[in-house]
C-alpha positions in Angstrom: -226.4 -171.9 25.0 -223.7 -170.2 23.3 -225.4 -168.3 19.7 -221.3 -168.8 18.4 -220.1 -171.7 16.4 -216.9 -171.2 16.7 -214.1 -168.4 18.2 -211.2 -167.9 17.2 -209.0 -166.3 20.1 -205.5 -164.7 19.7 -203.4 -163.3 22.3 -200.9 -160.3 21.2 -198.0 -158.3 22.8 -197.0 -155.0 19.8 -197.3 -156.4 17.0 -200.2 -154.6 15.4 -199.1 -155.0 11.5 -199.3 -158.7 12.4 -202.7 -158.5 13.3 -203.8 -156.7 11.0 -202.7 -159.9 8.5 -204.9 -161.9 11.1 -208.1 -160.2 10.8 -207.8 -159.4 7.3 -207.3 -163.6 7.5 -210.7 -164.0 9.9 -212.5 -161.9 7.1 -211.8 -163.5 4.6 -213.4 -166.9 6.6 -216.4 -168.5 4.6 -218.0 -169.4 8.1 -220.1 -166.3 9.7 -221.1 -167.9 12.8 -218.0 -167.2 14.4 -216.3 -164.4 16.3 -212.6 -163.3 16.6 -211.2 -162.2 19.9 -208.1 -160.4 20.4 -206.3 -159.8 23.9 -203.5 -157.4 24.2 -201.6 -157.8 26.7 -199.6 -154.5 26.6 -201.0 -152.0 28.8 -198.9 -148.7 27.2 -199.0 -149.1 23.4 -202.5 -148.6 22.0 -201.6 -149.0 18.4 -203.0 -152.5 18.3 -206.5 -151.3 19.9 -206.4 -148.4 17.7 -206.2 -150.9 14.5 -208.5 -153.6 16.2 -211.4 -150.4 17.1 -211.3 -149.8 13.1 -211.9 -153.0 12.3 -214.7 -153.3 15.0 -217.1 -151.0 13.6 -216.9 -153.0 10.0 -217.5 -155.7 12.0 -219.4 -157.1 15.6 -218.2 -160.5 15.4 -214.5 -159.1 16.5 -213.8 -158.4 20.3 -211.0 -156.7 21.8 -210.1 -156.9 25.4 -207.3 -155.0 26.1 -205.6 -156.1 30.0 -205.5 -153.6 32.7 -202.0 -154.7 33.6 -199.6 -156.9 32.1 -200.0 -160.6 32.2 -197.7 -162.5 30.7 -198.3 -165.0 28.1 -199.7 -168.0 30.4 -202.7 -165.8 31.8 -203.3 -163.9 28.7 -203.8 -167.5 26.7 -205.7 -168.9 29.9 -207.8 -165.6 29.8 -208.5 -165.6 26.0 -210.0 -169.3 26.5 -212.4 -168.2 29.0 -213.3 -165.3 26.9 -214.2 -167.1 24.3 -218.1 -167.8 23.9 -218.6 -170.3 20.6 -218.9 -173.9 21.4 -215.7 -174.7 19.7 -212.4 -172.6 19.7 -209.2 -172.0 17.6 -206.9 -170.5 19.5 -203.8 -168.4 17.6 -200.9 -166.3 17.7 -200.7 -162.7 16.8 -198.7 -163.9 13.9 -200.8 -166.3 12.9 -203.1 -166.4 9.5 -205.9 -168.4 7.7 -204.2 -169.5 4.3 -207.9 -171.2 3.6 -210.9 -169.2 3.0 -212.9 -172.6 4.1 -211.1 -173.5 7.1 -213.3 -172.1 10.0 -216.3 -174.2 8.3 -214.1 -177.0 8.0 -213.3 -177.2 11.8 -216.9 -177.2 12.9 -218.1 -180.1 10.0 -215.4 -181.9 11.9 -216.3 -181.2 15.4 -220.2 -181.7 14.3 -218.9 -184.9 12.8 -216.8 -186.7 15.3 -218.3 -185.3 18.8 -215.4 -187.3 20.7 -212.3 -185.5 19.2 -211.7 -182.4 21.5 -208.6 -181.1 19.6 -207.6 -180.2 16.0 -204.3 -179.5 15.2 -204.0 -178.1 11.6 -201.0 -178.1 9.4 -198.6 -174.8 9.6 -196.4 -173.1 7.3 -193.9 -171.0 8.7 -191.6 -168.5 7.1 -189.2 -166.4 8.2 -187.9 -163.1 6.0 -184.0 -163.6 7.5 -183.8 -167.1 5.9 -181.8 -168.2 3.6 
């Protein structure tokens, strides 16, 4: 049985600096019992691993698994899933961030709660800096 309440698993393609917002996001997280898995799925840039390894050794509850070859976004998602090892799992986007420093805890009361719902979609903001 899986010693993880929760994992939150993002997939990523070059886009360290958003990442870095992520974890920063996952750190933030009131909820300890949960890990944070990354999966790059670009085999030549090492920038994101580079960033994620720094934050690793603050931190064991974030993984990084960085793909031998490229994937493609299908099979690095699908991989990330099996990856993860909580009992529940938040999946996100590279740039994707927590806005709640609660919200980890508040997916597993819910889970804990109602054992029938197997999905939780949360509310999103989205901005973009070109609009207008």
């Amino acid at each position: 049985m899986s010693t993880v309440d929760i994992s939150v698993v993002v997939t990523t393609y070059k886009r360290p600096q958003m990442v870095q917002d992520l974890i920063l996001s996952y750190l933030w997280q009131s909820y300890a019992n949960s890990e944070l898995v990354i999966l790059d799925d670009c085999v030549e840039d090492m920038r994101t691993q580079q960033l994620v390894e720094g934050f690793m050794a603050k931190d064991a509850r974030i993984r990084f698994i960085k793909n031998p070859i490229n994937l493609g976004y299908s099979k690095n998602f699908l991989k990330s899933l099996t990856e993860a090892r909580g009992k529940y799992i938040v999946t996100l986007g590279d740039d994707d961030i927590f806005i709640h420093k609660d919200i980890l805890k508040k997916y597993v009361e819910v889970f804990e709660l109602y054992p029938q719902v197997g999905f939780i979609y949360s509310n999103i903001l989205q901005f973009n800096q070109d609009y207008e």
